[in-house]
TIMAR-569194 format. One record per residue (C-alpha): residue in one letter; x, y negated, z. Coordinates in pm, 1 decimal. Example, Ala and Ser with C-alpha at 12.3 -4.5 7.8 and 13.67 -1.06 7.14 Angstrom:
BEGIN
<pt tipa="A" px="1230.0" py="450.0" pz="780.0"/>
<pt tipa="S" px="1367.0" py="106.0" pz="714.0"/>
This chain:
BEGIN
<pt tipa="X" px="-2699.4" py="-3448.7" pz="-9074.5"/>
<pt tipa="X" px="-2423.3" py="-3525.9" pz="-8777.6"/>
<pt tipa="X" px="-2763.5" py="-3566.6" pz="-8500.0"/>
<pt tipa="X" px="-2848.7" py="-3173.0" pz="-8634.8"/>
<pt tipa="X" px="-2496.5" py="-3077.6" pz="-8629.4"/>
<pt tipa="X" px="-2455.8" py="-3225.0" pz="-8287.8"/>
<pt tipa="X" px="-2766.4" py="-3038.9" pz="-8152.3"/>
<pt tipa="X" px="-2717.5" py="-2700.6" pz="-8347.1"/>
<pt tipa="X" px="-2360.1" py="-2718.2" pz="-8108.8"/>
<pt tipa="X" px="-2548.2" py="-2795.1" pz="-7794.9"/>
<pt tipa="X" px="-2795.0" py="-2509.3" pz="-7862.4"/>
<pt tipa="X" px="-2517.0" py="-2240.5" pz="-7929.3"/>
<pt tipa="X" px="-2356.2" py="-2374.5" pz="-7594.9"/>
<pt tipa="X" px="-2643.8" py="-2318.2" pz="-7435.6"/>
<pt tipa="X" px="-2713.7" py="-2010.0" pz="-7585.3"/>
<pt tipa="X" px="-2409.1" py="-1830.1" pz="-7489.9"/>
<pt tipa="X" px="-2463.8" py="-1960.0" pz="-7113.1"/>
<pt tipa="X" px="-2752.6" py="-1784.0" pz="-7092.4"/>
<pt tipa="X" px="-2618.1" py="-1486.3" pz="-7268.1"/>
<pt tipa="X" px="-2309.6" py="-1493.9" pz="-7022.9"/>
<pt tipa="X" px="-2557.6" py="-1593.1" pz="-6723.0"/>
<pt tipa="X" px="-2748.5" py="-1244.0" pz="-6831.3"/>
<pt tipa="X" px="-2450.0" py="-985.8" pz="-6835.5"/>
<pt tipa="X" px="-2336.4" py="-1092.1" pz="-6484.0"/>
<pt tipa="X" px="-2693.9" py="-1039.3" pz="-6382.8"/>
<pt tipa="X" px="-2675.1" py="-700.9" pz="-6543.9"/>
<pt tipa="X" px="-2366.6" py="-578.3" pz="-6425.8"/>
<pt tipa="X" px="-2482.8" py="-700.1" pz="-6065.9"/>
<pt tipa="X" px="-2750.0" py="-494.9" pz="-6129.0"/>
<pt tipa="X" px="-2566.6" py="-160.7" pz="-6235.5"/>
<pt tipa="X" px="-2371.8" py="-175.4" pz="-5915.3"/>
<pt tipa="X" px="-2485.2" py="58.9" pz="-5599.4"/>
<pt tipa="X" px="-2551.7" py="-78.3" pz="-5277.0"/>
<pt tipa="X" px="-2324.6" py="-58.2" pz="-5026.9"/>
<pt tipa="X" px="-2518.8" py="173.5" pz="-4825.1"/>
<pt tipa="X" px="-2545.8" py="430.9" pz="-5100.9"/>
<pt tipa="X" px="-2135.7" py="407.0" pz="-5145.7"/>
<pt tipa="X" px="-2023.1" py="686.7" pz="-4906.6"/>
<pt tipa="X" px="-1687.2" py="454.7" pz="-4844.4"/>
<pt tipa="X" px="-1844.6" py="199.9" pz="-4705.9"/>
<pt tipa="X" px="-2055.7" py="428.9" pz="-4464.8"/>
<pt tipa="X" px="-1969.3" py="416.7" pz="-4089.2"/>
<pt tipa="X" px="-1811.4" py="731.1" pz="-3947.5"/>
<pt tipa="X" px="-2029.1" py="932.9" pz="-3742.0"/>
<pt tipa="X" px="-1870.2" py="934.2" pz="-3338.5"/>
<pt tipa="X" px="-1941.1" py="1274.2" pz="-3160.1"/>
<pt tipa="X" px="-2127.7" py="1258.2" pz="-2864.6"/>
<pt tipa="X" px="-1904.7" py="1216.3" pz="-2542.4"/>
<pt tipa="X" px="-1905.4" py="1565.2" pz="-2345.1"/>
<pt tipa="X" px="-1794.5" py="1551.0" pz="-1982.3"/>
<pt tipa="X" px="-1549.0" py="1818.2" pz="-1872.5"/>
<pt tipa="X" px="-1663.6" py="2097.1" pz="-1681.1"/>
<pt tipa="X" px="-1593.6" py="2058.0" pz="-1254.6"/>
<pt tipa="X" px="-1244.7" py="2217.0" pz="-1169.8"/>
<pt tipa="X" px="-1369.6" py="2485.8" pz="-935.8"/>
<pt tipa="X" px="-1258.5" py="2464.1" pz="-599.3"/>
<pt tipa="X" px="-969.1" py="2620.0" pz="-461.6"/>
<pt tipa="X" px="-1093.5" py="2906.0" pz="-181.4"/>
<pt tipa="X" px="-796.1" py="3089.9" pz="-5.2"/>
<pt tipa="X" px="-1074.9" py="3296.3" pz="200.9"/>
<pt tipa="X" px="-1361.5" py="3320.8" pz="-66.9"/>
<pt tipa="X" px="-1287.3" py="3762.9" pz="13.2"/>
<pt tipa="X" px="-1321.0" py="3667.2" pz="415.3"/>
<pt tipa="X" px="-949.5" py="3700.3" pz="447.3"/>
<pt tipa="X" px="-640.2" py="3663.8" pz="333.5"/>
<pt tipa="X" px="-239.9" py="3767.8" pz="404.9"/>
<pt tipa="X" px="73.3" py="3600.3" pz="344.9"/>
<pt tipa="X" px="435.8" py="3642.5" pz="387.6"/>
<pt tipa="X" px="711.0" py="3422.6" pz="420.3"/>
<pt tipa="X" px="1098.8" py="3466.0" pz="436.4"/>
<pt tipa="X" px="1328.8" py="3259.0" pz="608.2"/>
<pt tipa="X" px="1645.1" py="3311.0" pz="635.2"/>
<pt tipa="X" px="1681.4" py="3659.4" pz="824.2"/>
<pt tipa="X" px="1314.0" py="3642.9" pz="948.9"/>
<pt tipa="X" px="1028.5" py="3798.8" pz="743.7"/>
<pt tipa="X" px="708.9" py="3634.2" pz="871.5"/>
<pt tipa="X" px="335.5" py="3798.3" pz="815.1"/>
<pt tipa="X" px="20.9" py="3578.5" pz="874.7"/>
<pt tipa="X" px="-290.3" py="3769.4" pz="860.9"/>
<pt tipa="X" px="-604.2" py="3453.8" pz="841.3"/>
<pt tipa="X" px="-966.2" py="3537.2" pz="873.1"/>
<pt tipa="X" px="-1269.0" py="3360.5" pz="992.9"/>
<pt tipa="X" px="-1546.7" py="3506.2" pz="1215.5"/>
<pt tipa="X" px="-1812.4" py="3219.5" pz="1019.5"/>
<pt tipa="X" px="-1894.6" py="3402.0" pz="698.7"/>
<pt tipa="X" px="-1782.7" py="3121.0" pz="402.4"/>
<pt tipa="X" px="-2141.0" py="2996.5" pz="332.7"/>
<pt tipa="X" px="-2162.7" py="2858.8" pz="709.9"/>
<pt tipa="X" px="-1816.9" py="2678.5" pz="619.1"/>
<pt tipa="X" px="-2046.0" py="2320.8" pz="618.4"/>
<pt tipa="X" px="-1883.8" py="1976.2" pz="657.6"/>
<pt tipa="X" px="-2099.9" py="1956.7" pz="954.6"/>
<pt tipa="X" px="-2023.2" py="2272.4" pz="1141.1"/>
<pt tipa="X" px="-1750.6" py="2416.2" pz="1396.4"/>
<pt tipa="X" px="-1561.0" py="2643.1" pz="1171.9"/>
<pt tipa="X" px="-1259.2" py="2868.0" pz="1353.1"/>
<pt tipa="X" px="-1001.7" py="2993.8" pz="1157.6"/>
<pt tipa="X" px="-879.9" py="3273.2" pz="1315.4"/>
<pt tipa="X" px="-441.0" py="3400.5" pz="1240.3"/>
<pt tipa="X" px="-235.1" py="3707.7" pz="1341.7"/>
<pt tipa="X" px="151.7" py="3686.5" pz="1296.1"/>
<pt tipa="X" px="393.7" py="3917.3" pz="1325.0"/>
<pt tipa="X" px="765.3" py="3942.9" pz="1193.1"/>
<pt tipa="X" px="1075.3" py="4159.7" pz="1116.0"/>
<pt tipa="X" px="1453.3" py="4088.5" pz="1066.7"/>
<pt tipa="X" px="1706.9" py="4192.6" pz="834.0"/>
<pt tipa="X" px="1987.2" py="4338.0" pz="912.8"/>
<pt tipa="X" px="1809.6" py="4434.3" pz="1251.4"/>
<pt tipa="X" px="2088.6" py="4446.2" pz="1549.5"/>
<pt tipa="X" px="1819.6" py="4435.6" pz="1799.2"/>
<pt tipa="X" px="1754.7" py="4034.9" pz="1820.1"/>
<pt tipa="X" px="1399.8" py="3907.2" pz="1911.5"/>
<pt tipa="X" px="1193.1" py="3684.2" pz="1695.1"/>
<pt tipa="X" px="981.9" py="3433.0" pz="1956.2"/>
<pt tipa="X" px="716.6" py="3210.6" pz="1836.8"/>
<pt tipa="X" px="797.5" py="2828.5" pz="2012.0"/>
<pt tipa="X" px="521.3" py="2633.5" pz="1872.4"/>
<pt tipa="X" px="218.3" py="2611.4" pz="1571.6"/>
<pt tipa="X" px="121.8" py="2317.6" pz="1404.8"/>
<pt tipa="X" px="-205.2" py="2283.7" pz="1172.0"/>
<pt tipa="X" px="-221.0" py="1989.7" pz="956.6"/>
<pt tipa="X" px="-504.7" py="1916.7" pz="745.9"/>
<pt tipa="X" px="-584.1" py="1720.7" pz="436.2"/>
<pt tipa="X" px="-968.1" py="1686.9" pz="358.1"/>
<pt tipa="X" px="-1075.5" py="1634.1" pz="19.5"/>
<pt tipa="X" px="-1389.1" py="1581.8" pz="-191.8"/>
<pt tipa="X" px="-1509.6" py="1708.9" pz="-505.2"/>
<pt tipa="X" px="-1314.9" py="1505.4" pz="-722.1"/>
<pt tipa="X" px="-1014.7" py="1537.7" pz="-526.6"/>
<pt tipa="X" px="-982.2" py="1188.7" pz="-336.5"/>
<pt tipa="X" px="-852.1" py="1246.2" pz="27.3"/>
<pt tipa="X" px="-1132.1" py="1164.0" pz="318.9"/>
<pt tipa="X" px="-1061.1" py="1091.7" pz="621.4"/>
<pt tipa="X" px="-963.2" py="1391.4" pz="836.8"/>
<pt tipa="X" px="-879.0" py="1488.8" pz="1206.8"/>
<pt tipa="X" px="-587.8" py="1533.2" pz="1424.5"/>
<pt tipa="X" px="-337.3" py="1800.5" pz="1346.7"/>
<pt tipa="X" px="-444.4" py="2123.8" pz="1604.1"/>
<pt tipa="X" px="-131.7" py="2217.0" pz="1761.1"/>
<pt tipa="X" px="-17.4" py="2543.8" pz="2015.8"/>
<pt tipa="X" px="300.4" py="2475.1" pz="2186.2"/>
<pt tipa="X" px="438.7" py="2764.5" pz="2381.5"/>
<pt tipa="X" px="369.9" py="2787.9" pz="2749.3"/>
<pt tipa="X" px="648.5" py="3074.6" pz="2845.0"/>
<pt tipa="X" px="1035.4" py="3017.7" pz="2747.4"/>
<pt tipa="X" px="1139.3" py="3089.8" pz="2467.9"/>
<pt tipa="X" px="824.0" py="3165.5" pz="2303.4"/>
<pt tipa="X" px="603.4" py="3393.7" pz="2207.0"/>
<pt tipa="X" px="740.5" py="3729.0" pz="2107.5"/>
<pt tipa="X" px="621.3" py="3828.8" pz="1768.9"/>
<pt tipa="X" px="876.8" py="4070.5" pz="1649.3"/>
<pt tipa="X" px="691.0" py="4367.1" pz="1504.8"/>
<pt tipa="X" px="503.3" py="4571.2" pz="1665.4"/>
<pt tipa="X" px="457.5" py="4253.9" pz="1913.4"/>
<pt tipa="X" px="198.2" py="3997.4" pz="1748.9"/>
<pt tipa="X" px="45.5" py="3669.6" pz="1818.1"/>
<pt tipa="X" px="-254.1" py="3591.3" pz="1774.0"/>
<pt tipa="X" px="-446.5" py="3264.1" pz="1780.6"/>
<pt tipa="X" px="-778.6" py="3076.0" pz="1732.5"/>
<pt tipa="X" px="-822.7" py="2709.9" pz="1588.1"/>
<pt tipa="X" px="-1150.5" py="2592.0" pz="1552.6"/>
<pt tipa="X" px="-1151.0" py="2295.5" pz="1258.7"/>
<pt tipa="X" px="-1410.0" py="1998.3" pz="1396.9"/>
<pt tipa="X" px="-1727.5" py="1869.4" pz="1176.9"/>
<pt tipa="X" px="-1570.8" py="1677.9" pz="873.4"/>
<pt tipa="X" px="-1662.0" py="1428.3" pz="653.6"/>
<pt tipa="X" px="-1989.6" py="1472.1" pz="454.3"/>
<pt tipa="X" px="-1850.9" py="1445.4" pz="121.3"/>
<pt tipa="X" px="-1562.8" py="1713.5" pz="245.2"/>
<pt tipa="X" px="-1550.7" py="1957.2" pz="-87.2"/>
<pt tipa="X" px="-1226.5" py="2146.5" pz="64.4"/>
<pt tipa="X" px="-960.8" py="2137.0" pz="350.8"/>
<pt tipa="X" px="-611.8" py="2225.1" pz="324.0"/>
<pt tipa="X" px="-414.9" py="2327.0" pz="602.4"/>
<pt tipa="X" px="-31.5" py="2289.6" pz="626.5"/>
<pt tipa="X" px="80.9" py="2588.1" pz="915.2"/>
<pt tipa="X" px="408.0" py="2539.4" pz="999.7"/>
<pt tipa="X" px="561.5" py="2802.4" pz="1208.2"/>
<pt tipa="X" px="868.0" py="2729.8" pz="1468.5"/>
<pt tipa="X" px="1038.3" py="3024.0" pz="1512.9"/>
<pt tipa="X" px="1368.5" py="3114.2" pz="1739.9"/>
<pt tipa="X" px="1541.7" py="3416.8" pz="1674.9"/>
<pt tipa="X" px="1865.5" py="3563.8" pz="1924.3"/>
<pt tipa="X" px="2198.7" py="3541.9" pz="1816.2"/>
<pt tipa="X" px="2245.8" py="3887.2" pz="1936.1"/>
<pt tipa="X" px="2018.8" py="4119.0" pz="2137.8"/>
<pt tipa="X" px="2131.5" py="4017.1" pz="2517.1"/>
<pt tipa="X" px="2229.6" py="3661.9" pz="2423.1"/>
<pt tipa="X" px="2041.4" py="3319.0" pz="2534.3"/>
<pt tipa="X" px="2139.1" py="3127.0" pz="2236.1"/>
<pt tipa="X" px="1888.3" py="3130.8" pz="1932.2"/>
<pt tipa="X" px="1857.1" py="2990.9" pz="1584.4"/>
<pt tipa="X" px="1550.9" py="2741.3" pz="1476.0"/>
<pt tipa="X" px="1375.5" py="2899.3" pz="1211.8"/>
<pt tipa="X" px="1092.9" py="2717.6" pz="1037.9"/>
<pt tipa="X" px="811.8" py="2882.2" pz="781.9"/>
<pt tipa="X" px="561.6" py="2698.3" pz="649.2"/>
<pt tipa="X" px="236.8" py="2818.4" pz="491.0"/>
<pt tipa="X" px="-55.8" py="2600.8" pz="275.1"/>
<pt tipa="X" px="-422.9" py="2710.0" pz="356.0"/>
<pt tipa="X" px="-672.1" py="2603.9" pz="97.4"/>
<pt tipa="X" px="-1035.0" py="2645.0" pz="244.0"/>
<pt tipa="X" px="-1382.7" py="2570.6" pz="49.2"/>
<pt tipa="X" px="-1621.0" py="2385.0" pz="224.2"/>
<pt tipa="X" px="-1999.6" py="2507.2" pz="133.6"/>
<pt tipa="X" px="-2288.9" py="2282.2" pz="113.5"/>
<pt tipa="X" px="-2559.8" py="2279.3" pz="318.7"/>
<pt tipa="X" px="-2814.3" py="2405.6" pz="88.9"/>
<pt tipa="X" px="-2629.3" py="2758.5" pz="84.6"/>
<pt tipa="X" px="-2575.0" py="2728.5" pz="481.2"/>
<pt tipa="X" px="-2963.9" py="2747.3" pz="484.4"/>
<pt tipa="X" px="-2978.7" py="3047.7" pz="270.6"/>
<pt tipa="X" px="-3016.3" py="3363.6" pz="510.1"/>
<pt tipa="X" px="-2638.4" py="3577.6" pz="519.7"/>
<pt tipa="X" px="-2500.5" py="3878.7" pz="636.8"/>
<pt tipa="X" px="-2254.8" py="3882.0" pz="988.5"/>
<pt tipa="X" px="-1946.6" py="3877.3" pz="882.8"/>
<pt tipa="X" px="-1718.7" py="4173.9" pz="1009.9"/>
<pt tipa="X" px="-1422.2" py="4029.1" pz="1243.8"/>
């Protein structure tokens, strides 16, 4: 009787092994996969968009422009234009840049404004707006003492001719600065240094719309 008891013991051991064995296997099997369980799902990334191109900067995309500039009693005008219509304006071409300038004072007692020198200074820049090389600031220094008059109605006019530029060139900026003297009084000698200073931001076209046919420009 103890050898049946023994093995009736072993059997319900057994027994509830397997029946424990079982449930785990069916509560495995009642559980979702993972890739049904919208936790455990990767997020979706957005496709990357590039941004749009700034667009260029074009200080003479109507053909011409004016600005004014005040220093101290000294109002200075600068008419700009260009004779090269703005689809010619190619990195590889001779592009003049053609400026009037006149001025007036306030209070007026009669002085003179004269015009001592002109400076051009460029900065050439591609697409993305890196700097590329460039070329020698253009420069008009006075030949008469002390200047050119350019007290209104007297003007001064003037022609600088920007050189072929890099071909990756996108714009050119120019930095005008103006040295002006102005008389103390109307019959005096001594003069006061005046200095404006004026940015010029000029698109440069490709060459694919330089060899699209264009109307003359007026002057």
């Amino acid at each position: 009787m103890r050898s049946s008891a023994r093995e009736f013991g072993r059997a319900r051991r057994a027994f509830a092994v397997v029946a424990i064995s079982g449930a785990a296997l069916a509560t495995a099997g009642c559980q979702a996969p993972p890739w049904l369980n919208p936790t455990d799902a990767p997020a979706s990334t957005p496709p990357a968009t590039s941004a749009p191109p700034t667009p260029i900067q074009n200080d003479l995309a109507s053909g011409s422009t004016t600005r004014t500039m005040e220093v101290g009693a000294i109002t200075l005008t600068a008419d700009y234009w260009s004779t090269l219509s703005m689809d010619r304006w190619t990195a590889a071409a001779q592009k003049p840049l053609t400026f009037s300038l006149r001025s007036t004072v306030t209070p007026s007692d009669g002085q003179k404004v004269y015009l001592s020198r002109v400076t051009a200074t460029p900065v050439v820049r591609a697409a993305d707006g890196s700097e590329l090389p460039g070329f020698e600031p253009i420069v008009d220094q006075a030949t008469v003492a002390p200047g050119y008059l350019v007290l209104d109605p007297y003007t001064y006019s003037q022609t600088f001719t920007l050189p072929p530029l890099d071909p990756q060139a996108a714009s050119v900026e120019l930095s005008m600065r103006y040295e002006l003297l102005l008389q103390s009084t109307p019959t005096s000698s001594d003069y006061a240094k005046q200095t404006a200073v004026d940015t010029l931001v000029i698109a440069i076209a490709g060459e694919d719309a330089a060899a699209e046919p264009s109307a003359t420009p007026a002057p």
